[in-house]
Phi, psi and omega in degrees: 000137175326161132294148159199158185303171202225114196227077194335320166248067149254141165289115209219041173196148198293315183304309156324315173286307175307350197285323169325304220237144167271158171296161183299154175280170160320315172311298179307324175264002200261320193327309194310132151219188188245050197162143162272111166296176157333318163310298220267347185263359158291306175317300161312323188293323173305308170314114182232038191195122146226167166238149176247132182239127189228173180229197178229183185298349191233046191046348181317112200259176177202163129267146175207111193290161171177139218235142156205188175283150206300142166073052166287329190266112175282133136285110182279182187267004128316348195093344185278144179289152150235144181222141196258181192229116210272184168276129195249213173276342172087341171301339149078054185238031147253336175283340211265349147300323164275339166297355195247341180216355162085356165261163177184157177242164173206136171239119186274118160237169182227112192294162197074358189257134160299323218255153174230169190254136162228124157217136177273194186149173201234137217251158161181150209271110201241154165252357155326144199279320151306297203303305208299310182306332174243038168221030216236108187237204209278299203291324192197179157234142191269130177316290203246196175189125203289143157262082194282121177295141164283176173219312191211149164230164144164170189295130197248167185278176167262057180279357185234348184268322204262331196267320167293311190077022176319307197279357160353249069253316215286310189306336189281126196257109170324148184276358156226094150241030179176139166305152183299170185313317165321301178286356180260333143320324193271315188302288207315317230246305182099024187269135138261118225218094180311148162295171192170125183269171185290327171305322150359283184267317174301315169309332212251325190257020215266311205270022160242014206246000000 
């Protein structure tokens, strides 16, 4: 069994928890498929944002964001995800989750679209030579690449989109209303951390992005 806190009203049985809840509609269960249709390598194609959320051998779970010009995430002519793995922070702790458990989930986004994409699947990191060549774009070609088999897709509704008001103008919140990333690490960290502005930093991340 997972840890978890130990709380007199906490919900810690599936039965419990439904008694809360009405069942899902037809609709909500029928949505679910096991393949990309059309929709969905359109959807992708579109996308120029997923997150990949993976766990390690001891449930630990992680997201992890990853980014490229829309339809960065390749369809093989299997049907299989390529998600190429751009250069990061090196900390790895989404490939080395898949190395430990072969799975992901990735939720697709497009900006201005309320609906996100979801698909789960069973994962694996490959160097292969098609995959790398078709995940290979003008600015670099990536040491791997995650490959993902699909299991389960579908469309999720914009009910969380609609509620945040994310694509929003009214919604957006100046960047200091909170400190740069430096200084909020050095707080976090006791690091001495040179300052550095976002013209900086966007210059310091320009040749990996």
């Amino acid at each position: 069994m997972p840890d978890r806190p130990d709380h007199p009203m906490q919900i810690d049985t599936v039965d419990a928890l439904r008694q809360l809840y009405a069942q899902p509609s037809e609709r909500v269960r029928s949505k679910q498929i096991g393949f990309l249709d059309a929709h969905c390598r359109r959807f992708i194609g579109l996308s120029p944002f997923v997150i990949v959320s993976t766990c390690d051998d001891a449930c630990n779970a992680d997201a992890s964001p990853r980014g490229g010009d829309p339809g960065f995430v390749r369809v093989d002519g299997q049907g299989r995800l390529l998600i190429p793995d751009a250069p990061g922070n090196n900390r790895l702790d989404s490939l080395e989750n898949i190395v430990s458990t072969g799975k992901v989930g990735l939720l697709f986004l497009i900006p201005g679209f309320d609906e996100t994409l979801r698909v789960n699947g069973s994962a694996a990191l490959s160097i292969a030579s098609e995959d790398i060549a078709l995940c290979t774009s003008e600015r670099r070609a990536p040491k791997l690449a995650i490959r993902v088999t699909v299991r389960e897709a579908y469309l999720h509704c914009a009910k969380a989109f609609l509620r945040s008001k994310l694509w929003s103008e009214s919604s957006k919140v100046g960047r200091s209303a909170m400190p740069t990333i430096g200084q909020m690490i050095a707080d976090q960290t006791g690091l001495e951390i040179p300052y550095e502005s976002r013209e900086d930093m966007e210059r310091r991340y320009a040749p990996d992005l």
